[in-house]
One Martini backbone bead per residue (centre of mass of N, CA, C, O) as a GRO file, in nm:
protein
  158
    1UNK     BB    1   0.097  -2.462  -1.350
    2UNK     BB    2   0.196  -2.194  -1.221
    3UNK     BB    3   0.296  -2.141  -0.892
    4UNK     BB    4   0.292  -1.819  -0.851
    5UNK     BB    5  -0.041  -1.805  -0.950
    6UNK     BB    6  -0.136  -2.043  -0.729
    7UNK     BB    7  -0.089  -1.872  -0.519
    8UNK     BB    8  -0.231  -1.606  -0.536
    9UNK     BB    9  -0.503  -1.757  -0.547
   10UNK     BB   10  -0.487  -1.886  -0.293
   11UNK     BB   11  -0.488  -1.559  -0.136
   12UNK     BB   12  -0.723  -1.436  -0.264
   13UNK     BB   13  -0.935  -1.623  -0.168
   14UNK     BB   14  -0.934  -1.629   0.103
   15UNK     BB   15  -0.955  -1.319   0.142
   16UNK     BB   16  -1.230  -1.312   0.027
   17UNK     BB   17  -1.408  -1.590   0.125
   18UNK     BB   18  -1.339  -1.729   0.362
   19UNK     BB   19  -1.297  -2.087   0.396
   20UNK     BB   20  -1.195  -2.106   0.710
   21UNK     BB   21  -1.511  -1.973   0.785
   22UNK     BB   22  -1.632  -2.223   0.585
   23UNK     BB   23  -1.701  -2.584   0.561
   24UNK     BB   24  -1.889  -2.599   0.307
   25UNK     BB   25  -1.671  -2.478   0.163
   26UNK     BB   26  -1.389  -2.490  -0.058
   27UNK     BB   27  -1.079  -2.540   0.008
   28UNK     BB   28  -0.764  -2.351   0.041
   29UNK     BB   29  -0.590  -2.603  -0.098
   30UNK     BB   30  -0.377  -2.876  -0.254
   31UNK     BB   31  -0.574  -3.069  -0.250
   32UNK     BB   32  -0.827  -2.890  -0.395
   33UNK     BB   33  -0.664  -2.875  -0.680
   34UNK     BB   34  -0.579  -3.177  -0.734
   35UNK     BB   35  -0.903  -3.235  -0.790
   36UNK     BB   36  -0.975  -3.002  -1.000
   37UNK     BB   37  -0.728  -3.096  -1.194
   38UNK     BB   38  -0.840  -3.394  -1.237
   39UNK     BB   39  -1.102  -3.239  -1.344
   40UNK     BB   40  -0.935  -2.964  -1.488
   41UNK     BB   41  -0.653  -2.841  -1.615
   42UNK     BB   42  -0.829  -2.557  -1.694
   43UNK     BB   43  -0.989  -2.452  -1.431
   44UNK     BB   44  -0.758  -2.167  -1.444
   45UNK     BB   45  -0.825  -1.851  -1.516
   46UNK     BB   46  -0.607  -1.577  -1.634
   47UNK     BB   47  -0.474  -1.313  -1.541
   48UNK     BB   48  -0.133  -1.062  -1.631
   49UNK     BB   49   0.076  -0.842  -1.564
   50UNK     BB   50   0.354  -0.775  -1.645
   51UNK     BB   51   0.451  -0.803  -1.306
   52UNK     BB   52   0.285  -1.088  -1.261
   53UNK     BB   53   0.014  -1.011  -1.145
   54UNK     BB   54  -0.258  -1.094  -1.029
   55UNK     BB   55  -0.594  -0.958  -1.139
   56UNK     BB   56  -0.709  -1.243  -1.236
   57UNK     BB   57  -1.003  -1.491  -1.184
   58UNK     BB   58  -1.137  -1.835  -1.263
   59UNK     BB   59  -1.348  -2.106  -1.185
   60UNK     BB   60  -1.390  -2.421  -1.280
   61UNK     BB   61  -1.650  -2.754  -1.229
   62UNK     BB   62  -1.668  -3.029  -1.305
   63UNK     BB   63  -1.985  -3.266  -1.352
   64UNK     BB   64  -2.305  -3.375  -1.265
   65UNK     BB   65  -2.656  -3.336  -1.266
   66UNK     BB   66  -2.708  -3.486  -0.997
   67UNK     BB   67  -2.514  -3.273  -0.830
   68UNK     BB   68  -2.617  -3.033  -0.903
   69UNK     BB   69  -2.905  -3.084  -0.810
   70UNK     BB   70  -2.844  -3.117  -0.490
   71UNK     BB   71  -2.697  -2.833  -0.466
   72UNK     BB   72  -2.933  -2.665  -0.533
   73UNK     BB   73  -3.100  -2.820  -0.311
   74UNK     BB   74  -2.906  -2.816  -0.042
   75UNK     BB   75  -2.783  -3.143  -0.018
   76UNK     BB   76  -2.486  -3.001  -0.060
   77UNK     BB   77  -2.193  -2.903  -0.043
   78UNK     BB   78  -1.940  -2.799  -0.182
   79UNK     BB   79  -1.736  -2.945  -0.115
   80UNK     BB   80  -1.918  -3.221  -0.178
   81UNK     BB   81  -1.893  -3.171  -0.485
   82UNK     BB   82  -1.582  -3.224  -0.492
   83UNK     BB   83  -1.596  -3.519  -0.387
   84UNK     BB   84  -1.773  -3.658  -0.569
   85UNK     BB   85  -1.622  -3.580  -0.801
   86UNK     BB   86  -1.523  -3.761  -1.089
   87UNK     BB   87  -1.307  -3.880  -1.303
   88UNK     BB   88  -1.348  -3.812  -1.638
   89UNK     BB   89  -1.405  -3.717  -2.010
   90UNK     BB   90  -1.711  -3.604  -1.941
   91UNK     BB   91  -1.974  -3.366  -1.873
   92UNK     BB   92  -2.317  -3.216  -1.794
   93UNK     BB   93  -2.184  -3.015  -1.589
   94UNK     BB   94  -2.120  -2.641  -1.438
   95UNK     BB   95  -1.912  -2.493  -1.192
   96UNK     BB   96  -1.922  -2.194  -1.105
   97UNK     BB   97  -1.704  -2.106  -0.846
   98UNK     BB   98  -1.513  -1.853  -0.938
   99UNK     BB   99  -1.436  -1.487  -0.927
  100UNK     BB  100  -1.122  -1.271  -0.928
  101UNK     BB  101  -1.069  -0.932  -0.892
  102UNK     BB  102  -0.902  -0.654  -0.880
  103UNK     BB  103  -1.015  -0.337  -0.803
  104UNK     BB  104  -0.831  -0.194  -1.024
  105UNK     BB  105  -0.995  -0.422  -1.279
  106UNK     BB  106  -1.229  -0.370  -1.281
  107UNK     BB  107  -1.484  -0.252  -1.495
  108UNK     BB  108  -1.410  -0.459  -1.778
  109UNK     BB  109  -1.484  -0.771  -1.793
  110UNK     BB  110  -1.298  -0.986  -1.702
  111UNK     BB  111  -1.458  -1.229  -1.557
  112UNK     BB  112  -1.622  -1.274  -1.808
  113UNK     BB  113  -1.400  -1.376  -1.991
  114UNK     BB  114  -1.291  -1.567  -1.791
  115UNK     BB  115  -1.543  -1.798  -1.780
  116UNK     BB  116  -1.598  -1.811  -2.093
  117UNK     BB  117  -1.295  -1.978  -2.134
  118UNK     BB  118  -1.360  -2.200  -1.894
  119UNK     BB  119  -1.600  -2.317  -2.046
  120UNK     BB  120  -1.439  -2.394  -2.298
  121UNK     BB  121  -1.202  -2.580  -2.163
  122UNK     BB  122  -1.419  -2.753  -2.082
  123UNK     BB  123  -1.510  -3.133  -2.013
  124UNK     BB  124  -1.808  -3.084  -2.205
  125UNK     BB  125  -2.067  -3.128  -2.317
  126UNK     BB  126  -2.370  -3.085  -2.514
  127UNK     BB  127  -2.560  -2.915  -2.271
  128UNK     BB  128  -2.447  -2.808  -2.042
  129UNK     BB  129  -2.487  -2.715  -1.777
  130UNK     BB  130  -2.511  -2.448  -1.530
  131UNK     BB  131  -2.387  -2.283  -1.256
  132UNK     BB  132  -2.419  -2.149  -0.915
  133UNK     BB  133  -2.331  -1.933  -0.621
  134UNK     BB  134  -2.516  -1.669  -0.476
  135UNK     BB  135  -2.233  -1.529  -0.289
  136UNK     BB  136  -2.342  -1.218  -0.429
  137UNK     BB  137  -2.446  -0.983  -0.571
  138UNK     BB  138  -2.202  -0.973  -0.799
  139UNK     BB  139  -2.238  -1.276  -0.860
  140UNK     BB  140  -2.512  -1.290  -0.966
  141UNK     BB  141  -2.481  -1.030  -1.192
  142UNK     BB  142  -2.292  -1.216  -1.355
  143UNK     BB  143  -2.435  -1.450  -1.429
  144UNK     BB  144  -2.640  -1.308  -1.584
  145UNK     BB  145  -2.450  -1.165  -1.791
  146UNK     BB  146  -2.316  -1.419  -1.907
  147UNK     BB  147  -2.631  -1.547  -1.993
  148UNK     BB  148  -2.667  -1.357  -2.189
  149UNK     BB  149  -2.402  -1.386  -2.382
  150UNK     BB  150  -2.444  -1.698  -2.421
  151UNK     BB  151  -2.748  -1.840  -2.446
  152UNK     BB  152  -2.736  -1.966  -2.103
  153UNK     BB  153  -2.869  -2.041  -1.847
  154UNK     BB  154  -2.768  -1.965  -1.510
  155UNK     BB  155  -2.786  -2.156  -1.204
  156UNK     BB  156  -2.884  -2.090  -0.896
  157UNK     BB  157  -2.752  -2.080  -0.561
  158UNK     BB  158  -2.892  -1.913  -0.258
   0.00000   0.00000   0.00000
């Protein structure tokens, strides 16, 4: 991973999620990616424009159905999935953890294309879950329209 891009992604996602004022959220930090990287080195899709800009990204964290079903059911934060989660060699559920496009890039399509890919590249079994926390109403929207695209539910923690 270029770390010029993924300085821009976590300075991206801390100015949109702000999680630095909310302890449940994975913090955007060094600790957080290496974590994340342990368990699926293509965890990070993105766009550049030509001047290295990034436009967008995409981030999936492969996991297990029964952590899946626990952060579904509200006992357990965003954050304690991700320190739950051990690394192995395939997952049976997949969470859609965050995609952030720049404003003058979206309504083209990017965040969609970027999560198919990170789908794609994640290190999961045949018939993986989905799932997303709906932390906006766009990125519900996103859900949404991603599993119409795939022809597989994503499930959603409201």
């Amino acid at each position: 991973m270029d770390s010029t891009v993924l300085e821009q992604a976590m300075h991206q996602a801390e100015k949109y999620f702000k999680t630095a004022e909310d302890q449940d959220q994975i913090q955007v930090s060094m600790d957080s990616w290496k974590r994340i990287e342990a368990l699926n080195p293509d965890a990070l899709a993105y766009r550049l424009a030509h001047n290295g800009t990034l436009q967008g990204w995409a981030l999936t964290i492969p996991t297990t159905r029964e952590l899946m079903e626990r952060f579904l059911a509200k006992q357990m934060s965003e954050k304690e999935l991700l320190l739950q989660t051990k690394p192995q060699d395939s997952y049976d559920a997949l969470y859609l953890a965050a995609a952030f496009v720049l404003p003058e890039c979206r309504r083209q399509g990017m965040a969609l294309e970027l999560l198919k890919e990170s789908i794609e590249k994640a290190p999961t079994l045949p018939g993986a879950k989905l799932f997303a926390w709906g932390y906006s109403e766009e990125g519900k929207a996103l859900a949404k329209k991603l599993g119409r695209e795939i022809g597989q539910e994503i499930l959603l923690r409201e």
